[in-house]
C-alpha positions as CSV (number, residue, x, y, z in Angstrom):
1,X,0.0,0.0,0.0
2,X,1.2,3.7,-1.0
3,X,0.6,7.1,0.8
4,X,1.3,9.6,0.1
5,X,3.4,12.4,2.7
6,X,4.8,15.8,2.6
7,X,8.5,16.4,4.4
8,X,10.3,19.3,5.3
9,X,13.6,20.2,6.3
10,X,13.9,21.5,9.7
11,X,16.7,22.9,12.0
12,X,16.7,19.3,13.6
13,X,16.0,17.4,10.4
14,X,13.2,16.3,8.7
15,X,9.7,16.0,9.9
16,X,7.3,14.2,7.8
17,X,3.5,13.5,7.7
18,X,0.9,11.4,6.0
19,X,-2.4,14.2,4.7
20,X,-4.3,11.2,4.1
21,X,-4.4,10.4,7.8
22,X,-4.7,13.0,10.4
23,X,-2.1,13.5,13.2
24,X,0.0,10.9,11.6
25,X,3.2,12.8,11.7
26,X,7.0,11.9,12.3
27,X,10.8,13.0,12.1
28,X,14.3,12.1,11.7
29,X,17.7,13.2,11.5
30,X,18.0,12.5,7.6
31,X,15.7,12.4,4.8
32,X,16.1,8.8,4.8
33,X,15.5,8.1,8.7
34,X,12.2,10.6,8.0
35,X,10.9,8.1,5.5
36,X,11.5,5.1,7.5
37,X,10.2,6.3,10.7
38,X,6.9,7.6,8.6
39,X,6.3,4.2,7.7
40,X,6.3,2.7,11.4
41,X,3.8,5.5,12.3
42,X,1.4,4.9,9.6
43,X,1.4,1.4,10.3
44,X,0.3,2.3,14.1
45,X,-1.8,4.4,13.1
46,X,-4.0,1.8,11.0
47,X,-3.7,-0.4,13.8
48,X,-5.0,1.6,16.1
49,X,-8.0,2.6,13.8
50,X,-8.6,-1.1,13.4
51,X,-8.5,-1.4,16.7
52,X,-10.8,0.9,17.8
53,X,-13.3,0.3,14.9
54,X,-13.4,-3.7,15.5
55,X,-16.9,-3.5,17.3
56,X,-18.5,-1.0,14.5
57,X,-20.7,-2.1,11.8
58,X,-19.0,-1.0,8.3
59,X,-18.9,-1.3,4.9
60,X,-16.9,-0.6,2.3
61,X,-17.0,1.4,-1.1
62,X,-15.3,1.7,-4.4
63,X,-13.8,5.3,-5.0
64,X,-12.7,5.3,-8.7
């Protein structure tokens, strides 16, 4: 799966965030350690959605 973020350069480094997923945000020292760490957030960040929507009646739909 592919999302799409955004990343700046910073005094401190990079920080790095997903628009697609609100408040999922992250840093590092290099480009590259920006990147990797966004990945580990995103992935906790569906998790916890899962997690918190296991109980809920859903459905799903086609956006083409």
């Amino acid at each position: 799966m592919k999302y799409k973020v955004n990343i700046e350069k910073t005094e401190e480094g990079y920080v790095v965030w997903c628009p697609g997923l609100p408040g999922c945000w992250s840093q590092g020292q290099t480009e590259e350690e920006a990147l990797e760490n966004i990945k580990d957030a995103i992935q906790a960040y569906l998790e916890t959605v899962e997690d918190l929507s296991k109980n809920k009646e859903s459905r799903y739909v086609d956006v083409g």
